[in-house]
Backbone as ProteinMPNN parsed JSONL, in Angstrom:
{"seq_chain_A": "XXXXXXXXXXXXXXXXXXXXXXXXXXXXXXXXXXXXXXXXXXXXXXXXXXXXXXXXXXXXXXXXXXXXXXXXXXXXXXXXXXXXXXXXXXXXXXXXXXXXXXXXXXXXXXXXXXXXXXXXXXXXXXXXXXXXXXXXXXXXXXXXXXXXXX", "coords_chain_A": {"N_chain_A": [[26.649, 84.532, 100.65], [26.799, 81.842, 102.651], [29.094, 81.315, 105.747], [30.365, 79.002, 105.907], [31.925, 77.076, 103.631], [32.135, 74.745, 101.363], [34.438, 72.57, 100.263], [36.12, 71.071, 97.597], [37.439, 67.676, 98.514], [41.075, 67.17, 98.991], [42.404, 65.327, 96.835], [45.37, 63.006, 97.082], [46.788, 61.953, 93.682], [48.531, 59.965, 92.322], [51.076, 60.246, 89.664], [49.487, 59.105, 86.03], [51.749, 58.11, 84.702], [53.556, 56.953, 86.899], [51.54, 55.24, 87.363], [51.561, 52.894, 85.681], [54.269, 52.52, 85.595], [54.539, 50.625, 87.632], [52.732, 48.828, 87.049], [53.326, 47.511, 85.326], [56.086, 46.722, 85.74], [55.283, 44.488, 87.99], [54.103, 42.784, 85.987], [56.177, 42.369, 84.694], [57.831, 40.95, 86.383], [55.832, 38.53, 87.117], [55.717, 37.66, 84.601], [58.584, 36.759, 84.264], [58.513, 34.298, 86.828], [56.744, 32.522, 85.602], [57.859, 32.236, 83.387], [60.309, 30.531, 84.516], [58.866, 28.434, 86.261], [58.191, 27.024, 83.767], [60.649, 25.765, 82.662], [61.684, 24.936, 84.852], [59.657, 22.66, 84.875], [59.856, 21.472, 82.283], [62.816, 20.534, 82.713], [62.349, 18.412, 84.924], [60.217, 16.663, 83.136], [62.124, 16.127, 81.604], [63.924, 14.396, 83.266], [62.296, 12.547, 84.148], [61.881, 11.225, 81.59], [64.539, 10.306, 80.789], [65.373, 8.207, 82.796], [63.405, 6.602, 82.559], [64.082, 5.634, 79.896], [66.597, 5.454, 79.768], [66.163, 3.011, 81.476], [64.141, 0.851, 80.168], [65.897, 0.398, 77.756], [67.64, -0.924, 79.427], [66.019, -3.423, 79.95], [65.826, -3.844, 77.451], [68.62, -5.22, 76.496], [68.776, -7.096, 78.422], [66.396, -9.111, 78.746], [65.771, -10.95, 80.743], [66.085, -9.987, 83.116], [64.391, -8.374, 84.581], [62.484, -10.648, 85.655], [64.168, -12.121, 86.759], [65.205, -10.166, 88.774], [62.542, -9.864, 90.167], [62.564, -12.674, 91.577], [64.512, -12.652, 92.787], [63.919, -10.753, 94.589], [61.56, -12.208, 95.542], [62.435, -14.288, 96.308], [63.593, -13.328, 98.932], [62.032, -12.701, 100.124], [60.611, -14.878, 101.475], [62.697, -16.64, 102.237], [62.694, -14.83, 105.109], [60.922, -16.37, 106.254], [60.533, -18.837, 105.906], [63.267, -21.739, 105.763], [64.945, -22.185, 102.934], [65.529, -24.703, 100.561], [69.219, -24.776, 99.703], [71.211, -24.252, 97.343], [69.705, -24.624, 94.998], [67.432, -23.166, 92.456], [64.149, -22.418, 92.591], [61.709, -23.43, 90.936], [58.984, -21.159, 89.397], [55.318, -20.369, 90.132], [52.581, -18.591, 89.666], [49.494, -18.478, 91.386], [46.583, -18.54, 89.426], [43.507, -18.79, 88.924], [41.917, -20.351, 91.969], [39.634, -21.681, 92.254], [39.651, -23.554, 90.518], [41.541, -25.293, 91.348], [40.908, -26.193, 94.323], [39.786, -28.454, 94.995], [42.383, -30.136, 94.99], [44.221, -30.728, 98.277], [46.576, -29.386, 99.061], [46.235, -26.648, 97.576], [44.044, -25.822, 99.041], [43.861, -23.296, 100.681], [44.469, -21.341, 99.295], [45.192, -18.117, 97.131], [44.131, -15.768, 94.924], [47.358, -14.607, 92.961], [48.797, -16.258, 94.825], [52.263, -17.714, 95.49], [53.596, -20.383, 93.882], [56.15, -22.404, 95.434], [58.381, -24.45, 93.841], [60.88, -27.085, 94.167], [62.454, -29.243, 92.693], [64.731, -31.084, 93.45], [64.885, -30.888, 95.791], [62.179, -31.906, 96.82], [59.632, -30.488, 97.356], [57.469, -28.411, 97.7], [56.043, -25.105, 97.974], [53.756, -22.624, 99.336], [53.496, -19.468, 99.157], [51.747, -16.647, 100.228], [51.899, -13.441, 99.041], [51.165, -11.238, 99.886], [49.777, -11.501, 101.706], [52.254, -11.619, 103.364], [53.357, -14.824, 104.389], [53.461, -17.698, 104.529], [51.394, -20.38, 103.362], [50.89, -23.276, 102.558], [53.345, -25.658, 102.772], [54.571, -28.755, 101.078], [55.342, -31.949, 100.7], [56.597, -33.385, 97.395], [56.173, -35.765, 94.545], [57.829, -37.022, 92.285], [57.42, -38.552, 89.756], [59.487, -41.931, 88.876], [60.821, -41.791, 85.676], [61.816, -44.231, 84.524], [61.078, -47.309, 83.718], [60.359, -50.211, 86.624], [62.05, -53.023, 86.942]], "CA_chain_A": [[26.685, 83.154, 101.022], [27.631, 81.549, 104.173], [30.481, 81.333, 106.283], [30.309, 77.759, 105.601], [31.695, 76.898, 102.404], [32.521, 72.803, 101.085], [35.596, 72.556, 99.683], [36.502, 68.969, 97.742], [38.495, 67.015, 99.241], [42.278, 67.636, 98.668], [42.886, 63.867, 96.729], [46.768, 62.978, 95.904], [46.457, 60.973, 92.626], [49.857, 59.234, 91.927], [50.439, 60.266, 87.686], [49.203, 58.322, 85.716], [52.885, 57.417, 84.499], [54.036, 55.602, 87.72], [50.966, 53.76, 88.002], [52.053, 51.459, 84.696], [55.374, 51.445, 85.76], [54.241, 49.554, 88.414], [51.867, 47.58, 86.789], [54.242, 46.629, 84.214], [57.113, 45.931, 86.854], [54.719, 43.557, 88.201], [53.847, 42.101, 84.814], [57.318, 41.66, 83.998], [57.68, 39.744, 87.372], [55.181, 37.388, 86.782], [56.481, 36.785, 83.154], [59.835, 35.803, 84.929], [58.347, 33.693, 87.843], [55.953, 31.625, 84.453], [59.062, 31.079, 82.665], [61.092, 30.24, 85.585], [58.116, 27.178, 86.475], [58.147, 26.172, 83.154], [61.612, 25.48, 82.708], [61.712, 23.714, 85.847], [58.681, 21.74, 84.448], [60.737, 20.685, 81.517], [63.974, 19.625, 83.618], [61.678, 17.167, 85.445], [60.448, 15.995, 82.173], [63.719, 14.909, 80.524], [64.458, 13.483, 83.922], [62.1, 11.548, 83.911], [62.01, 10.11, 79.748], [65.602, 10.247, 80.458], [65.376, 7.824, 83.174], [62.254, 5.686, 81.57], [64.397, 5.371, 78.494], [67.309, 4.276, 80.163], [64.903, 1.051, 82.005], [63.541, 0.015, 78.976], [66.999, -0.149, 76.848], [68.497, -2.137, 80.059], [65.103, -4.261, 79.449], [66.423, -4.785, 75.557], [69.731, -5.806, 76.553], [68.923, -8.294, 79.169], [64.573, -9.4, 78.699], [65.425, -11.631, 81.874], [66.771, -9.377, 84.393], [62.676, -8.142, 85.627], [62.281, -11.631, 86.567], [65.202, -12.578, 88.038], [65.464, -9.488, 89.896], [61.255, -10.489, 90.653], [62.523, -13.844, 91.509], [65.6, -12.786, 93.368], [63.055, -9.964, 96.25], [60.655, -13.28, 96.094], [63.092, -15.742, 97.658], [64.948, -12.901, 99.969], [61.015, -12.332, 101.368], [60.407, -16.118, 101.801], [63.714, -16.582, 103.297], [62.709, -14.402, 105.935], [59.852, -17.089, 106.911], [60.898, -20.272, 106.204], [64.496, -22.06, 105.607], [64.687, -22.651, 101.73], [66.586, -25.186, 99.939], [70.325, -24.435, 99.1], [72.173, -24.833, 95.9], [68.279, -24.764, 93.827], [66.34, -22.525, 92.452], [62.976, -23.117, 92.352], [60.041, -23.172, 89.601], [58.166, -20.373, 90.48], [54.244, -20.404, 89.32], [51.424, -17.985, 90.415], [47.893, -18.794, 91.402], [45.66, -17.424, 88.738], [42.274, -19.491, 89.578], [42.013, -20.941, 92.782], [38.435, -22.351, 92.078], [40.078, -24.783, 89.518], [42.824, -26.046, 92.07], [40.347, -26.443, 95.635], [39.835, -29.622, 94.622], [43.763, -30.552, 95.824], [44.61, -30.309, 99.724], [47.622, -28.126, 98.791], [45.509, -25.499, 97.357], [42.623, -25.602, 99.71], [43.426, -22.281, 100.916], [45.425, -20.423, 98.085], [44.089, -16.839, 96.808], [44.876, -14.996, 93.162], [48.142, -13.943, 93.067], [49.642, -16.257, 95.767], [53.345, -17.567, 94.541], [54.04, -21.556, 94.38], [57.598, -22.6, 94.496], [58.45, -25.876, 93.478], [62.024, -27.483, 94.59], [62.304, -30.366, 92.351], [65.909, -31.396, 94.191], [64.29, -31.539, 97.552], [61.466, -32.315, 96.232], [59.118, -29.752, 98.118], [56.358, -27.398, 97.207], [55.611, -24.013, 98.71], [52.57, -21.863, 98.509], [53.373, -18.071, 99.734], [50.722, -15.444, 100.196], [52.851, -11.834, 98.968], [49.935, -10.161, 99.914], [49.908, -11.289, 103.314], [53.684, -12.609, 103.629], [52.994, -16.203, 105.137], [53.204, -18.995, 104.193], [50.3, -20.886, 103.734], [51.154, -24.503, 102.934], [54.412, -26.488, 102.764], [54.351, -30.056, 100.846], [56.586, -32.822, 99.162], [56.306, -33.487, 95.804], [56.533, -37.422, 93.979], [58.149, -36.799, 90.855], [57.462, -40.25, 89.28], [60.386, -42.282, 88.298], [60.416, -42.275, 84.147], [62.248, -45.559, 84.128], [59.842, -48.531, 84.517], [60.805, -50.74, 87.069], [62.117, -54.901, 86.541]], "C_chain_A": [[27.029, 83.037, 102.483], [28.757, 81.357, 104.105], [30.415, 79.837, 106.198], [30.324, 77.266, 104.422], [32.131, 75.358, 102.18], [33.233, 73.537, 99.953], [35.853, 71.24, 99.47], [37.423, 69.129, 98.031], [40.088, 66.988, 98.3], [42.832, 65.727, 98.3], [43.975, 63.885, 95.804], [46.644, 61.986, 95.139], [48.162, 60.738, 92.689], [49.285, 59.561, 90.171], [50.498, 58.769, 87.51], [50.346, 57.129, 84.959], [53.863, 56.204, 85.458], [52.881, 54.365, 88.079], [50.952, 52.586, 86.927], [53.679, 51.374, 84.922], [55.112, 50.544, 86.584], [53.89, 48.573, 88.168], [52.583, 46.93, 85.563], [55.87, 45.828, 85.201], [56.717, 44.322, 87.365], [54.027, 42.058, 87.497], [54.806, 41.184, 84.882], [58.18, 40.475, 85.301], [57.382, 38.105, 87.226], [55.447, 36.785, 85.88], [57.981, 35.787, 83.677], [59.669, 34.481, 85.797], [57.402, 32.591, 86.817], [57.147, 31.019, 83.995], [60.04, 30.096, 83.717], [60.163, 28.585, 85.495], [58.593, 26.194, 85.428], [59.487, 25.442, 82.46], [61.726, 24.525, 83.411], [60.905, 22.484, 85.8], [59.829, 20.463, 83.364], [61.897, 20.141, 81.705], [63.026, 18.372, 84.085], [61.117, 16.05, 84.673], [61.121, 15.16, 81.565], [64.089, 14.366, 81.491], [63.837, 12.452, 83.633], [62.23, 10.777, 82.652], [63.499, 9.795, 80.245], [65.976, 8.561, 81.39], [64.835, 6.152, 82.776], [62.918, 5.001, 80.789], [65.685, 4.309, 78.978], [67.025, 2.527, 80.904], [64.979, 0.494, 80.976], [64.872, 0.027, 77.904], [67.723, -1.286, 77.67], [67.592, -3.291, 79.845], [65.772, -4.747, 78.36], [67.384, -5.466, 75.841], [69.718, -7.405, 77.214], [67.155, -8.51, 79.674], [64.81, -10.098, 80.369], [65.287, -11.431, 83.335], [65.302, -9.056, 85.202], [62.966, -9.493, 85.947], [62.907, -12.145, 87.072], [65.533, -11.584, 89.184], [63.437, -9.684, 90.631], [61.594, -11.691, 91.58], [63.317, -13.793, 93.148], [64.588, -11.896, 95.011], [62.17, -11.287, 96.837], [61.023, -13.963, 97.129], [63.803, -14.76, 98.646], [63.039, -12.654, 100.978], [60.504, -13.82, 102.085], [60.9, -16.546, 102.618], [64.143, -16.453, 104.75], [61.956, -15.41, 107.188], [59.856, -18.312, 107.156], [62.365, -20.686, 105.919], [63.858, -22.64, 104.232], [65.865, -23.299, 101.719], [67.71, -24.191, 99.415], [70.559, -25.321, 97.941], [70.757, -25.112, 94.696], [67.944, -24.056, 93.604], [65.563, -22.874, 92.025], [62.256, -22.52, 90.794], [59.222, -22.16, 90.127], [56.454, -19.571, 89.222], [53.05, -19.238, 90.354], [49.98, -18.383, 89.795], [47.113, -17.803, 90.008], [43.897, -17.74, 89.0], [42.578, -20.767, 90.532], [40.555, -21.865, 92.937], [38.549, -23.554, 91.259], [40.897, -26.065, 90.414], [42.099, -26.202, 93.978], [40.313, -27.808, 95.998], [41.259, -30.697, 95.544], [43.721, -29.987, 97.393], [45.521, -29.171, 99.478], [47.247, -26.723, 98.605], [44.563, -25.191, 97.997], [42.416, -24.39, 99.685], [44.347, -21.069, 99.857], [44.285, -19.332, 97.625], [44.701, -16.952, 95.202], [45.999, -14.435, 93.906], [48.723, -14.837, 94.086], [50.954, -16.782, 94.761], [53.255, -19.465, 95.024], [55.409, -22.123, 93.794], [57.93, -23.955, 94.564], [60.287, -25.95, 93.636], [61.819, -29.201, 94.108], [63.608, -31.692, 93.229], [65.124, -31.854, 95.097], [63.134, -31.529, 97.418], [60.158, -32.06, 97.398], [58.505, -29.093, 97.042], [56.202, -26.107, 98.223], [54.972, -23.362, 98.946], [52.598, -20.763, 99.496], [52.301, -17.315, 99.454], [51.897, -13.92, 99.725], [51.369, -10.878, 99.752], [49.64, -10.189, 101.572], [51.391, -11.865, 104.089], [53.506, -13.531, 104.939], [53.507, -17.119, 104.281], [52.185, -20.102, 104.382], [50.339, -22.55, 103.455], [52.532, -25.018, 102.577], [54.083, -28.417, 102.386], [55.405, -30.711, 100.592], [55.691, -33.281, 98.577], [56.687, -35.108, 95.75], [56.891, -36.94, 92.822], [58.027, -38.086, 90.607], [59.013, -40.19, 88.564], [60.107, -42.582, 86.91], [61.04, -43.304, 83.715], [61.626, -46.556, 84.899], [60.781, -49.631, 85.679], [60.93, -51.82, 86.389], [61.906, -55.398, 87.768]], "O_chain_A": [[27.425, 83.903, 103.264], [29.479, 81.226, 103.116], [30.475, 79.704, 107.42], [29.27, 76.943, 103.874], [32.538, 74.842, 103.221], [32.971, 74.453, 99.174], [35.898, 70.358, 100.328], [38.203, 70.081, 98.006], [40.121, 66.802, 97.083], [43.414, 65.006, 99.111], [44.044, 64.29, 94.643], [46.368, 60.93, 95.708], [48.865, 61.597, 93.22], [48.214, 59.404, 89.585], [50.994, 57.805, 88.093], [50.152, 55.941, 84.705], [54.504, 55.206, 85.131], [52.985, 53.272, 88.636], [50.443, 51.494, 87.182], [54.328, 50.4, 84.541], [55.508, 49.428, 86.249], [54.286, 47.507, 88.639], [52.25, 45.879, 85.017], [56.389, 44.712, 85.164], [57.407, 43.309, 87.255], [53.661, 40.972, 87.948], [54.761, 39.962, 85.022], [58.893, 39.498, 85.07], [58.05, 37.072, 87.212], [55.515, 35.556, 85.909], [58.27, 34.603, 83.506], [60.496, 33.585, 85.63], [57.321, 31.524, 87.424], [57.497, 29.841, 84.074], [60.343, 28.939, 83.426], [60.628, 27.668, 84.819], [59.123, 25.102, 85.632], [59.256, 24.509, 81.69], [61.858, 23.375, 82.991], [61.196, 21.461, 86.419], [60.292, 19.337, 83.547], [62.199, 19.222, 80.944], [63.11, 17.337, 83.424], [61.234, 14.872, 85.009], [60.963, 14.017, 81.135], [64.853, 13.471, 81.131], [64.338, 11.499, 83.036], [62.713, 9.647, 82.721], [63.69, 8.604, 79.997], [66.721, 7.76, 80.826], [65.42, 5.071, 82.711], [62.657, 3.801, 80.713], [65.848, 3.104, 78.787], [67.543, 1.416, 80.798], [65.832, -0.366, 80.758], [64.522, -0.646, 76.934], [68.259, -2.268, 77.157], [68.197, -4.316, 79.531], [66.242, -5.882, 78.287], [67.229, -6.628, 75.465], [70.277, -8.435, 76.839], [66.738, -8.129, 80.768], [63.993, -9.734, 81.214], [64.798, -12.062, 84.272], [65.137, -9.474, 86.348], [63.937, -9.544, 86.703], [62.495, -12.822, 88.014], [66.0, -11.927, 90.27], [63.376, -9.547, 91.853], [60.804, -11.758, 92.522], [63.05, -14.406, 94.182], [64.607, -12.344, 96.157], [62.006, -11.526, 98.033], [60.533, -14.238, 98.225], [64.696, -15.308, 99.292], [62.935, -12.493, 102.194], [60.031, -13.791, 103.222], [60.346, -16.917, 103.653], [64.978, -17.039, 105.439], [62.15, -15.396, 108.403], [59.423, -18.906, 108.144], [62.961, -19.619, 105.774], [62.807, -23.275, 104.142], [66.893, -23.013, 102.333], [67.457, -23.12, 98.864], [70.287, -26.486, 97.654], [70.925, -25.763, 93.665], [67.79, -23.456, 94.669], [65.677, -23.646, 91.073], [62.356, -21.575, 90.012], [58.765, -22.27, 91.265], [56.408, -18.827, 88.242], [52.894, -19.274, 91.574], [49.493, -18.538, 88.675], [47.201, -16.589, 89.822], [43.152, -16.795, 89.258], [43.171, -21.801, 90.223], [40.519, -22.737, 93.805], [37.707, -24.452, 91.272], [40.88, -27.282, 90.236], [42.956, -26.314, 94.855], [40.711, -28.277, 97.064], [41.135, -31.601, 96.371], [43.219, -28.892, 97.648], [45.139, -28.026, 99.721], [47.729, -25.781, 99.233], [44.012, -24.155, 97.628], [41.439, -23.901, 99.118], [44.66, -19.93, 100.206], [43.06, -19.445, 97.661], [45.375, -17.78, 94.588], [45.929, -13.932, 95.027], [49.56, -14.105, 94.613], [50.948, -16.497, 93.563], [52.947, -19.843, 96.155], [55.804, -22.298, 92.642], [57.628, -24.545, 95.602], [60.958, -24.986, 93.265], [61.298, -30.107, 94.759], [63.342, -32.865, 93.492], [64.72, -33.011, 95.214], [62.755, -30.781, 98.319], [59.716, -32.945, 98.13], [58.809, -29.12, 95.849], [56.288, -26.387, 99.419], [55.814, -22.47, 98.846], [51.947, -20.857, 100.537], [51.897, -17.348, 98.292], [52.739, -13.661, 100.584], [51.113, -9.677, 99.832], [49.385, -9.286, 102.369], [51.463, -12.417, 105.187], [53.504, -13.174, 106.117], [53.986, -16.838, 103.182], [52.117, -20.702, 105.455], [49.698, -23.169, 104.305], [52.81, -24.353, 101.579], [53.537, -29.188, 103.175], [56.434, -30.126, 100.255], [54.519, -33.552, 98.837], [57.33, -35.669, 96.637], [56.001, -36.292, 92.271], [58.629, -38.835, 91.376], [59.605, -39.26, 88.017], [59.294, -43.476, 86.679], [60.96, -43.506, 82.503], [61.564, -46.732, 86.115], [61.978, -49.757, 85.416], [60.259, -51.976, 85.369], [61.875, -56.616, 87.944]]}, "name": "protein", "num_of_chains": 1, "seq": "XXXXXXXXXXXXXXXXXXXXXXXXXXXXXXXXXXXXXXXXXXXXXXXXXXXXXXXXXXXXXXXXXXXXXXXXXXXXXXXXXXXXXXXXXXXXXXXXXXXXXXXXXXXXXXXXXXXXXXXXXXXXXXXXXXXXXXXXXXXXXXXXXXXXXX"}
């Protein structure tokens, strides 16, 4: 033969025993870093129901409190815009069709959803936009007198 012989290549295999410890090391990793998530999943869970649950029992106790605390951000954003009557709180009605109510000056320009607060005392009307915080008209009211005159 020749002086030229091929010789394979000299390849270090790692046994075949450390290459599943590894791959089980790495397993058992990932198993830790799954449970780990889902744990933390389920904390966030019971926060929240826990939270949810408590709302809706303060709801049972007191049905009125949404709209008076509704009632109560209404008049502190109004407040900001115009001077409201003291010592009243108003009637407080929202637009639902403004195609019914064009007809009146008051409503000319009213949308869905604006807020109208009625001040029977000072015997005023209000008609807020929330949507664009304004105020879009300011009236007085006639409450008729229900005792006939002599």
């Amino acid at each position: 033969m020749s002086d030229f012989e091929l010789k394979p290549a000299e390849v270090k295999q790692e046994p075949v025993w450390k290459k599943r410890a590894i791959s089980q090391a790495v397993r058992e990793r990932v198993k830790g870093l799954i449970l780990y998530l889902l744990m933390a999943a389920i904390l966030v869970v019971a926060g929240f129901a826990t939270y949810f649950w408590y709302d809706a029992s303060a709801l049972r106790k007191n049905p009125q409190k949404a709209t008076q605390e509704e009632t109560r951000k209404l008049l502190a954003n109004i407040s900001e815009l115009i001077v409201l009557p003291e010592g009243e709180t108003p009637t407080i009605a929202t637009v639902t069709d403004p195609e019914r109510l064009k007809d009146q000056p008051f409503f000319a320009r009213a949308k869905t959803g604006d807020k109208v607060l009625i001040y029977t005392n000072a015997r005023k009307a209000i008609l807020y936009s929330p949507t664009q915080n304004k105020i879009v008209e300011v009236a007085p009211i006639n409450i008729g007198n229900t005792q006939p005159q002599q």
